[in-house]
N, C-alpha and C positions, 0 to 999 in steps of 0.2 A: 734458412737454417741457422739457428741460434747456436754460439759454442758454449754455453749456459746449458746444466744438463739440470732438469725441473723436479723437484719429488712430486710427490699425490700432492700434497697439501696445496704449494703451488700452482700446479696444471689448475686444480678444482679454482683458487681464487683468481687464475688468468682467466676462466670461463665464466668466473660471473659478470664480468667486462662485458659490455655488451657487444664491444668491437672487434673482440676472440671471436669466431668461429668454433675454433674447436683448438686445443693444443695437446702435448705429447711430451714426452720426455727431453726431445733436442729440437723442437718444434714448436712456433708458432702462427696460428694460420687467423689472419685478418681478416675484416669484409671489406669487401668494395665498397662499400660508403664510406669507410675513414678512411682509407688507403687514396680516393680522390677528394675529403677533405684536408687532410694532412697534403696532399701535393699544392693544394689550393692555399694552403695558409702557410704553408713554405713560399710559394710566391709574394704572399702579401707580404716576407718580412720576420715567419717566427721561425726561431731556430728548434729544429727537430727535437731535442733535449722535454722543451719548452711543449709541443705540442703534443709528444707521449704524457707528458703530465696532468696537462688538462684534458685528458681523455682518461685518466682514474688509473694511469699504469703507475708503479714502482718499479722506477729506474734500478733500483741494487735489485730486485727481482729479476727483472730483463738483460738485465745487463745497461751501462752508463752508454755502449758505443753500440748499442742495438737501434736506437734510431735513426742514428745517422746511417747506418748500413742499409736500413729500411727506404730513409727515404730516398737515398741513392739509387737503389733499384728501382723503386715506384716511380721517379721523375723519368729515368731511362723507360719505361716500360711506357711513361704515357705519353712521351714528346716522340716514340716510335707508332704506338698503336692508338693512342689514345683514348676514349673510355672504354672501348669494348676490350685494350689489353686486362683491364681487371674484371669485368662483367662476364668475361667467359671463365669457361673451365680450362683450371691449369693441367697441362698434363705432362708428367714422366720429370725427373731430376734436373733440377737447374732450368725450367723451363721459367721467359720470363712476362707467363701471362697472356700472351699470344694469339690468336685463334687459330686452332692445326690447320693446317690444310691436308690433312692426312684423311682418305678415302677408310668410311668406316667400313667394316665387316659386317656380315648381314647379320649376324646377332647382336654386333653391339647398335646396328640399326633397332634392332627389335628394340633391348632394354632400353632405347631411350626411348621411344614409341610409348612404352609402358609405363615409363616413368612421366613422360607429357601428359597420359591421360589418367593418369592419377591423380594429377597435378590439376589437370581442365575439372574431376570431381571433384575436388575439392573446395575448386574454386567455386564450382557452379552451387555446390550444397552450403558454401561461407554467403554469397549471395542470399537464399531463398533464406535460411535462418535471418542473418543481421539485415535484410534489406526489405523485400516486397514480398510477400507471402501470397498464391493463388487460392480462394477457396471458392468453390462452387462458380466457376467464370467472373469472380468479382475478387480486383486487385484490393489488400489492406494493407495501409500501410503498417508493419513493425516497428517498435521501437525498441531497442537494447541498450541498456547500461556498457559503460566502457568494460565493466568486468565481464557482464555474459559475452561481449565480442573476444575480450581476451581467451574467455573460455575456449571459444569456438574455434579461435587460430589456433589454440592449445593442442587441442584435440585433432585438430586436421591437420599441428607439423607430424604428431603422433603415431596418429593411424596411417596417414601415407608418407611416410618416415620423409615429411620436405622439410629436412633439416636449413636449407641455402634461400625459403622463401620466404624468408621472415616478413622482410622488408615487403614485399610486393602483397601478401597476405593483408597486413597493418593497411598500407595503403588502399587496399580492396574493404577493408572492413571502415576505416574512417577514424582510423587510431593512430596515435601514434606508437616508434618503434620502442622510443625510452619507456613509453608507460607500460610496453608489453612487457619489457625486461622487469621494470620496476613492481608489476602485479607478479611477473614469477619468483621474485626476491621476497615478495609478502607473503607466499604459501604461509610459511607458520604461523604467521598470525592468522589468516584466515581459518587456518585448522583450530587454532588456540578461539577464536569467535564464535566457529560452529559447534565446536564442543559446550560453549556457555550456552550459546542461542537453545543444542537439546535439553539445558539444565531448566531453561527461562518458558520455555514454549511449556512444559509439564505442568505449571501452574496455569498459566491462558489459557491450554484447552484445558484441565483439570473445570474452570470457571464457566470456560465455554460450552462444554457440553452440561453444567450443572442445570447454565442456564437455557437449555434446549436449544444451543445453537442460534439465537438469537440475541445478542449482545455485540455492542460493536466494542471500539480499544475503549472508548471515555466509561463505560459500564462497564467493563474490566478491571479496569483502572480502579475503580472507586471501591468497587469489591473487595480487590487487594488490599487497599489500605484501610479500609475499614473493617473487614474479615479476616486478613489473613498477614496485617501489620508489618506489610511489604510494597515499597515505595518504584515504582517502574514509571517510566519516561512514557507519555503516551503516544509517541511516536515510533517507540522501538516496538509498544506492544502492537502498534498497527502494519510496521515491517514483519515482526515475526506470524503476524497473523494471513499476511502476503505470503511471507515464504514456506508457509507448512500448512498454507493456501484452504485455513480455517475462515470462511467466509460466511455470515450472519446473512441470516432468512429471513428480509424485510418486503414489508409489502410495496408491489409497485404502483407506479403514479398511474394513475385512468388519463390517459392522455386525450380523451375526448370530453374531459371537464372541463369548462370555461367559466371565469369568474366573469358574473351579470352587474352589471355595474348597477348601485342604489344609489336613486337621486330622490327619490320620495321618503319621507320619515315615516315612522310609525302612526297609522292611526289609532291604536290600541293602547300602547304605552309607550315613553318616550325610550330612549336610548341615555340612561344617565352616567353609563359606565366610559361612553368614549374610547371602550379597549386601554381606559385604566386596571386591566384587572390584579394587578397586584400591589393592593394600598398597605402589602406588610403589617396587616390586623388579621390574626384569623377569626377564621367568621364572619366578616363584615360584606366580602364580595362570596356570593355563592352561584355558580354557575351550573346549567342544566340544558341534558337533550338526551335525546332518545337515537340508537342506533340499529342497522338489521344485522343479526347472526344468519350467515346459512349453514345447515350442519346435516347430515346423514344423507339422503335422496332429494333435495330441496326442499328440505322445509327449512321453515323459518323460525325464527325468534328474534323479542324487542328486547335491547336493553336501556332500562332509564337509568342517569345517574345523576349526581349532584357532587359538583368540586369545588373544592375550598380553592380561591381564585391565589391568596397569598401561600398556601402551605402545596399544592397541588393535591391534598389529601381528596382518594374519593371518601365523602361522609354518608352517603345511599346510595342503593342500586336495586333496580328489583326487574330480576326478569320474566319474559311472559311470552306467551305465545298467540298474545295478541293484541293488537292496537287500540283495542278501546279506550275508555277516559280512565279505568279503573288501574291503566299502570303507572299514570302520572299521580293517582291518588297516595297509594301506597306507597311510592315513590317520597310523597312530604309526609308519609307517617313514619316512613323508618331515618327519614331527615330528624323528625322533632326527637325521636328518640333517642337518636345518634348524639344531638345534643341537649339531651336531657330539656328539653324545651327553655332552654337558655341561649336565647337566640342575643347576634349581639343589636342594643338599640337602634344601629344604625345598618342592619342589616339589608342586604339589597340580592336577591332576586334572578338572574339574568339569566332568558333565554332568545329563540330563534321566535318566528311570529306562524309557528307551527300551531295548527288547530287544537292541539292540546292546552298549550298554556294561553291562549286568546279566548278558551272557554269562561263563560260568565262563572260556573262555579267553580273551576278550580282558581280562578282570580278571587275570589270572595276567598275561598278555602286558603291563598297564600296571603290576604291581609289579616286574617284570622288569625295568625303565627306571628303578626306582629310585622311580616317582612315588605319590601318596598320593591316593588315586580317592576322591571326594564327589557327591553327588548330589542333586539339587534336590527339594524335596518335591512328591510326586504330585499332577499336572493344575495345579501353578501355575509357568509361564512366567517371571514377575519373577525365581523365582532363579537365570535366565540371563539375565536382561536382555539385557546385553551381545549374547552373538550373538545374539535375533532383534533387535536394531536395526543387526548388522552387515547380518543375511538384506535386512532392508528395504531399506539404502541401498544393496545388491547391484543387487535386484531396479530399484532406481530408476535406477541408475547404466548399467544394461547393457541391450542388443539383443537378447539370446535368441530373445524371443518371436519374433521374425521370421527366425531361423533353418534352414535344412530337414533338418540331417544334423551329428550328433555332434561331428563334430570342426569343425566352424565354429565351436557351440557354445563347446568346450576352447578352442578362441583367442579365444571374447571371453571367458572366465574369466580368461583367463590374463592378458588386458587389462585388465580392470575389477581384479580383484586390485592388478595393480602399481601402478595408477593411486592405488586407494584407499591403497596403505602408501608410495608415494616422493612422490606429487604432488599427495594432499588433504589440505590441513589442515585442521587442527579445533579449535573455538573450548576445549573442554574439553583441550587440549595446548600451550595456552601460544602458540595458530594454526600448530601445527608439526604435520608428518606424522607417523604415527606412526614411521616410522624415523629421523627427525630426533629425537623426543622419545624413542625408546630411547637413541640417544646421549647429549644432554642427560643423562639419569639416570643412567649409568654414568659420565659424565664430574663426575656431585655427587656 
């Protein structure tokens, strides 16, 4: 008992302490952790004064002769009982710590019964959240940030009102006690973050759902500041996209793909590009292939395209609902048109050793154009990179699948197309579309 009588303001700043329990107007009540550090560092030598200090107290608050009274009592209380005089419950006036030996009554039996198993749920539920989750007879492991565990102890001193288990909580969660007290001292700010995060999040999804929920943070990103002249951390937009748990609709890996190793070349045409394909000329590397759509009840469609290797622009495409020689044809007609048949001198060619372009006349039909036909070496994909990572972000970009009939098909190509060459940027173009970064290049 303190002869120090405390107003509000005081009590409040004794209990941000971590080492308060709780205080009152002529009262203040310690934990056992510091009540058996402070006996421990009075032994090694420091004077009581000394160790209320370095524990965040203000002596003219407490009072100058409250520690020494303190640790008077607490040395007596443990060279009698020892740890268990301060780990138990103190009980009734002047008591110093003790353990009763006084025979409970069968209620107050009860209430602590109730209180223990309140105490075992909460423990058992701080467990299955911060530790090992069971789903369907298979253990996963969890992993929790220090804040969701802080959370979690938060909520469980709360709801089962264990004001005295801090400590043993923290320890059960894998935390420590300071950082608990120290994430409760940050409320404001985190309220003051969350309130920015609802300000911040309106424009990512505003972006995100424009772009059908397929866009990750770095096409975000780039949107913002090229659409909407606002500059965001592509990390933070990737946490806000976590936390309001906006997650982008990408196609998944065929995990029964394996890349076939090429040790034979080309007997058709050589391989001249070597997976050079970005010589920063547009026009000069042009890249090509043919992919399958499925859309309504299983059917199918092809699409052929042709990419500018330096700008990623696609420059043809033409879809069909059939394989024959006639969609690679049409394919280099709406090419030569695309560029006004100003092909560049040193133009080259490049596709897979797909029976289409190994045809004698569509070979005849691309030296005709003046171009120089290359070929990727057999069964290995990488030396087109480029279009299947165009095919991919097609597939990812576009509706198809839920289409019934062809030509619905042809207008979301023709959408996803213009979309990806006037209005995606891309972090590999300097976050410019590719027809923004064709001009760029012709204008260096």
């Amino acid at each position: 008992m303190s002869k120090n009588i405390y107003n509000e303001f005081q009590i409040k700043e004794l209990e941000k302490n971590p080492n308060v329990l709780c205080a009152s107007e002529r009262s203040i009540s310690y934990s056992p952790e510091f009540k058996l550090k402070a006996v421990a560092d009075y032994k090694n030598g420091k004077a009581p004064s000394q160790i209320f200090i370095e524990q965040g107290f203000d002596l003219d608050m407490i009072g100058k002769k409250q520690p020494q009274r303190c640790l008077k009592r607490w040395r007596d209380s443990y060279e009698r009982f020892g740890k268990e005089g301060f780990l138990t419950e103190r009980r009734g006036k002047g008591s110093t710590g003790r353990p009763s030996l006084k025979q409970l009554s069968a209620e107050e039996k009860l209430k602590k019964a109730e209180a223990r198993i309140k105490f075992l749920e909460a423990e058992n539920g701080l467990l299955k959240k911060a530790g090992r989750v069971r789903k369907a007879g298979v253990e996963e492991e969890t992993v929790l940030t220090a804040s969701e565990k802080f959370s979690l102890i938060e909520k469980t001193i709360r709801i089962h009102q264990l004001n005295n288990a801090v400590s043993y909580l923290c320890e059960l969660a894998g935390v420590s006690r300071s950082g608990y007290y120290d994430w409760l001292k940050a409320a404001p700010l985190r309220a003051q973050r969350d309130d920015q995060d609802e300000l911040d999040i309106e424009l990512i999804r505003e972006i995100f759902i424009s772009k059908r929920e397929k866009a990750g943070a770095l096409q975000i990103k780039m949107v913002m500041e090229n659409d909407y002249s606002t500059v965001m951390n592509h990390k933070k937009i990737r946490r806000l996209m976590a936390k309001y748990n906006l997650v982008a609709k990408i196609r998944k890996a065929n995990p029964y793909r394996k890349m076939a190793k090429a040790t034979q070349e080309h007997r058709t045409c050589p391989n001249l590009l070597d997976r050079e394909f970005n010589q920063e000329v547009p026009g000069k590397v042009l890249l090509t292939d043919i992919t399958y759509l499925y859309y309504g009840k299983g059917q199918k469609a092809y699409l052929s395209c042709v990419k500018d290797g330096a700008t990623k622009e696609i420059l043809a495409y033409y879809l069909s609902t059939s394989l024959e020689m006639d969609i690679v044809y049409k394919t280099l007609k709406k090419l030569k048109a695309a560029v006004g048949n100003h092909f560049h001198p040193e133009a080259i060619l490049h596709s897979d050793q797909g029976m289409h372009y190994t045809h004698p006349l569509f070979q005849s039909k691309v030296k005709k154009l003046g171009l120089t036909q290359s070929m990727s070496r057999k069964g290995n994909c990488w030396d087109n990179a480029p279009m299947e990572s165009f095919f991919g972000h097609f597939k990812d970009l576009s509706e198809y699948k839920s289409l019934d009939n062809i030509k619905d098909v042809k207008k979301e190509v023709d959408r996803v197309i213009e979309e990806y060459n006037h209005h995606r940027y891309q972090w590999g173009l300097n976050k410019m579309t590719p027809v923004q970064y064709r001009g760029h290049l012709l204008a260096a």
